[in-house]
BAFI-3210 file (N, C-alpha, C; in Angstrom, 3 decimals, decimal comma, padded with zeros to 6 digits):
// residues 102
n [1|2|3|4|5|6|7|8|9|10|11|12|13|14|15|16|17|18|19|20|21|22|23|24|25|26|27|28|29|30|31|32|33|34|35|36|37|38|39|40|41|42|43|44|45|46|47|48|49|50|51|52|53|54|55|56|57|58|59|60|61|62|63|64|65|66|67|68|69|70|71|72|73|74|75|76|77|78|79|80|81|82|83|84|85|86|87|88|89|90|91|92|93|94|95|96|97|98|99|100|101|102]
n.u [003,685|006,314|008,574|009,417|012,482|011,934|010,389|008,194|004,772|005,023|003,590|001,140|001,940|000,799|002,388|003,683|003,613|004,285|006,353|006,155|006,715|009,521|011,734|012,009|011,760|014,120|015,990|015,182|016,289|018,563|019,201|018,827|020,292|019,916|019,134|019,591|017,970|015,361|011,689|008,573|006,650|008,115|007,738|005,539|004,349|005,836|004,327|002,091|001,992|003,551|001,150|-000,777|000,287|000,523|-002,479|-003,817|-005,868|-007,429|-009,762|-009,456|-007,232|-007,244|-009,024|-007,728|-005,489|-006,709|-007,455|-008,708|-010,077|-009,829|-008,096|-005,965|-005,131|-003,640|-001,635|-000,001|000,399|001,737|002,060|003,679|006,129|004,804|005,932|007,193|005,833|006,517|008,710|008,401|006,601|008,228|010,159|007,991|007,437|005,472|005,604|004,680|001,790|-001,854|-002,846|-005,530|-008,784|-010,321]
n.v [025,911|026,231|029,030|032,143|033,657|036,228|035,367|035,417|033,394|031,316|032,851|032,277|032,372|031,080|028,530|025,801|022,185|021,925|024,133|026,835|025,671|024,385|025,760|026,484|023,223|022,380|024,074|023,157|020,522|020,511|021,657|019,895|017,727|015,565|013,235|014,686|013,595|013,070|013,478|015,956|013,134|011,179|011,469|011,234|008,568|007,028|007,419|006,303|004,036|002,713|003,286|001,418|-000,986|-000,511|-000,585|-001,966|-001,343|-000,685|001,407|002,964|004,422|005,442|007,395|008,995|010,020|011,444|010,931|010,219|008,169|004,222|003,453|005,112|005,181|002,759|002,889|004,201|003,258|000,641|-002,914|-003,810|-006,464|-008,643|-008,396|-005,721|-004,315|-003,767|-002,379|000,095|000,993|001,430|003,352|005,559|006,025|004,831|002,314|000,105|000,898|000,462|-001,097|000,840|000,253|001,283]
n.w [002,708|002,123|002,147|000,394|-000,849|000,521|002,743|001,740|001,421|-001,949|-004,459|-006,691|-009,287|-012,126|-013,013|-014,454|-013,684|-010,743|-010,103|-008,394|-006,112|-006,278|-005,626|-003,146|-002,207|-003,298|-001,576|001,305|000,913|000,564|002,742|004,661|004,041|002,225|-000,063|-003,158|-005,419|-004,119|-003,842|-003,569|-004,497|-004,246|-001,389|-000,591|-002,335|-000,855|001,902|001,018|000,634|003,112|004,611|003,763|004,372|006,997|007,932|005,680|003,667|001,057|000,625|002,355|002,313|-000,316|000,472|002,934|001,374|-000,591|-003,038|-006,072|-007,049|-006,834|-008,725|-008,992|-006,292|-006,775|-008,163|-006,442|-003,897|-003,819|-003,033|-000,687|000,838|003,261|006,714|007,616|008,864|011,671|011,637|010,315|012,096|014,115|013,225|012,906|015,317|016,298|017,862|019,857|020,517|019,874|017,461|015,452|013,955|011,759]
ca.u [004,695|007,327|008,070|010,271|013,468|011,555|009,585|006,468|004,799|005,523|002,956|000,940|002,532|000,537|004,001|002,997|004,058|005,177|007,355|006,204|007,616|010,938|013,327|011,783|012,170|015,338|016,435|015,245|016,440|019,869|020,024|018,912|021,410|018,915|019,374|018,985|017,050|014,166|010,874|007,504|006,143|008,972|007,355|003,635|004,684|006,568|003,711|000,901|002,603|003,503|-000,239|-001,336|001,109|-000,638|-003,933|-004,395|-007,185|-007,402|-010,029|-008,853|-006,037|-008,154|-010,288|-007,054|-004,733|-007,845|-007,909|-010,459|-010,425|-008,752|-007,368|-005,137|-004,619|-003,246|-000,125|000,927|000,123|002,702|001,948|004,908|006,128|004,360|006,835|007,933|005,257|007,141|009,778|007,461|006,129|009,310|009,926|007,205|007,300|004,353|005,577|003,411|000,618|-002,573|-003,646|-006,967|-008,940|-012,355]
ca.v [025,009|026,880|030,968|032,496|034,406|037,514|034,745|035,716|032,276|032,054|033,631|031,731|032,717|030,177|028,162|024,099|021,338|022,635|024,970|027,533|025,359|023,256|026,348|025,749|022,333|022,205|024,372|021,904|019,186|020,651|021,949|018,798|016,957|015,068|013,053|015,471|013,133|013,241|014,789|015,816|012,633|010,083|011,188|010,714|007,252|006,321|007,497|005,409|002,215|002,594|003,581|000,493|-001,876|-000,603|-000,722|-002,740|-000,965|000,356|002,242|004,547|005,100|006,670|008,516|009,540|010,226|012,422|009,920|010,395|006,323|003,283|002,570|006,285|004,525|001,458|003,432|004,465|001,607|-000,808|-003,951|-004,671|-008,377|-008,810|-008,486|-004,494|-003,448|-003,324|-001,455|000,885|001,753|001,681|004,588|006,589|006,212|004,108|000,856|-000,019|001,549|-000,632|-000,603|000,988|-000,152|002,588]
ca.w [003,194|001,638|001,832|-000,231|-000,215|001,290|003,734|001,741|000,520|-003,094|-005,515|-008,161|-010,956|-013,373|-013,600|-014,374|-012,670|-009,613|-010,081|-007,319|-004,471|-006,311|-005,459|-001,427|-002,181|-003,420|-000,487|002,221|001,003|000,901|004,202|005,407|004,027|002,106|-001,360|-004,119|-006,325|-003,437|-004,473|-002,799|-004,920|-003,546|000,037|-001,089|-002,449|000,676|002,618|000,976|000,849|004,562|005,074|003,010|005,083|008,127|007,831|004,516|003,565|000,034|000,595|003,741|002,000|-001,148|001,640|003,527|000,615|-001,215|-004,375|-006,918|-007,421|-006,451|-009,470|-009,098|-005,535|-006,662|-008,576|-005,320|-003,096|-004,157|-002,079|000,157|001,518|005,014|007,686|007,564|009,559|012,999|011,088|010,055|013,091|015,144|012,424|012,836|016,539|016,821|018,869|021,638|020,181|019,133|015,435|015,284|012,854|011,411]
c.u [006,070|007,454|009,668|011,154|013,117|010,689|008,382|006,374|004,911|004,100|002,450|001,301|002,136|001,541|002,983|003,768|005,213|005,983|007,512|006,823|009,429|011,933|013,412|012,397|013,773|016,415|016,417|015,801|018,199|020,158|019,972|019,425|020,836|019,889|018,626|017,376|015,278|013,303|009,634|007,064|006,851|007,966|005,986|003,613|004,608|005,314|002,539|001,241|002,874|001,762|-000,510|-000,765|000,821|-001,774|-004,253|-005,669|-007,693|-008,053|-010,528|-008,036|-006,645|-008,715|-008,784|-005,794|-005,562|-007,372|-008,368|-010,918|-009,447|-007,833|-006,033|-004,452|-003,611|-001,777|000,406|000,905|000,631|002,581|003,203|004,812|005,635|005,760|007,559|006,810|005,745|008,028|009,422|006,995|007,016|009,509|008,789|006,731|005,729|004,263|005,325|002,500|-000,608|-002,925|-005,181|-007,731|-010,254|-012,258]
c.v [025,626|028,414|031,181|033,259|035,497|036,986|034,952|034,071|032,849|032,275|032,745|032,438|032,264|029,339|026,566|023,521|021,133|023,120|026,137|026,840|024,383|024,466|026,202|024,498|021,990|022,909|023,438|020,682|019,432|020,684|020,552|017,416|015,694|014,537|013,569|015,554|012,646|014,148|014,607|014,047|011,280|009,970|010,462|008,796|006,319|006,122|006,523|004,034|001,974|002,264|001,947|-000,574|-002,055|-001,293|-001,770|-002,577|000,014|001,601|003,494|004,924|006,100|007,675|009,489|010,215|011,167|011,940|010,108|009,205|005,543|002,833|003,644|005,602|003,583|001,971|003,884|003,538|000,142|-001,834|-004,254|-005,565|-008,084|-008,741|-006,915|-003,744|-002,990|-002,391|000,196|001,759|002,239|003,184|005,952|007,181|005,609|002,209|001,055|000,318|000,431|-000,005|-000,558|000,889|000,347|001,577]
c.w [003,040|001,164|000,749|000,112|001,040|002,994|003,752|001,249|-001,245|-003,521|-006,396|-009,368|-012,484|-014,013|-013,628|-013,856|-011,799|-009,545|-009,406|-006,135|-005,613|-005,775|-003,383|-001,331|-002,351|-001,912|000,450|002,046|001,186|002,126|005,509|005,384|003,309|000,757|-001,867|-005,080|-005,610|-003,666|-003,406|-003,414|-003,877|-001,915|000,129|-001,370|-001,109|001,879|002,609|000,851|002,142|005,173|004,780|003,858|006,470|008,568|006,721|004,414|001,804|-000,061|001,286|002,860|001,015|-000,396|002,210|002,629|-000,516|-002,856|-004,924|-007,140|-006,961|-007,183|-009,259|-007,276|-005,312|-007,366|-007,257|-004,237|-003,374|-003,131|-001,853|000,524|002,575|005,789|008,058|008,754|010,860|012,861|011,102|011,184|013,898|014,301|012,825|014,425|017,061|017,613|019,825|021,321|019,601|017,730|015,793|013,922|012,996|010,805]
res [x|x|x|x|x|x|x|x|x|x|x|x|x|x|x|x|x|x|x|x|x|x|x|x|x|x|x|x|x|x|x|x|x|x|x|x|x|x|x|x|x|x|x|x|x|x|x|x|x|x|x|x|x|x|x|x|x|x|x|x|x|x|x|x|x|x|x|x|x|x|x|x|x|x|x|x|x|x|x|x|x|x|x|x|x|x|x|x|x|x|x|x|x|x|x|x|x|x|x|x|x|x]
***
């Protein structure tokens, strides 16, 4: 996802929690004018509570979010108030579209 100065990807280095991509990260988020205090995790969040607001499906989202359980699901799956979903989609560029439901 992220190459390094030279535009090689970076290198496992054996560094812990994540510390091969934050100097990528930190780059992108600058150039994109981004708030600082934004992390891969914030997006992951954002993403499965959207998902969940969708579909309301706990356990697509485990399947589609590669979960090991629902309960590791349910920390990121904050139940939102009903009513955001049009929001949501207008966002993601999905108005007009039908909700398909596996």
């Amino acid at each position: 996802m992220f190459l390094s100065r030279s535009g090689r990807p970076y290198a496992d280095t054996e560094r812990q929690w994540g510390g091969q991509i934050k100097v990528g990260w930190r780059g992108a988020v600058r150039r994109a004018e981004l708030n600082p205090n934004l992390t891969p995790h914030c997006l992951r969040h954002t993403w499965a509570t959207w998902h969940y607001a969708l579909k309301c499906d706990l356990l697509r989202l485990k399947q589609d979010g590669g979960w090991g359980s629902v309960a590791l699901v349910d920390r990121y799956a904050h139940l939102m108030p009903a009513g955001h979903e049009a929001a949501i989609r207008e966002f993601l560029g999905l108005e007009g579209k039908l909700r398909v439901v596996a």
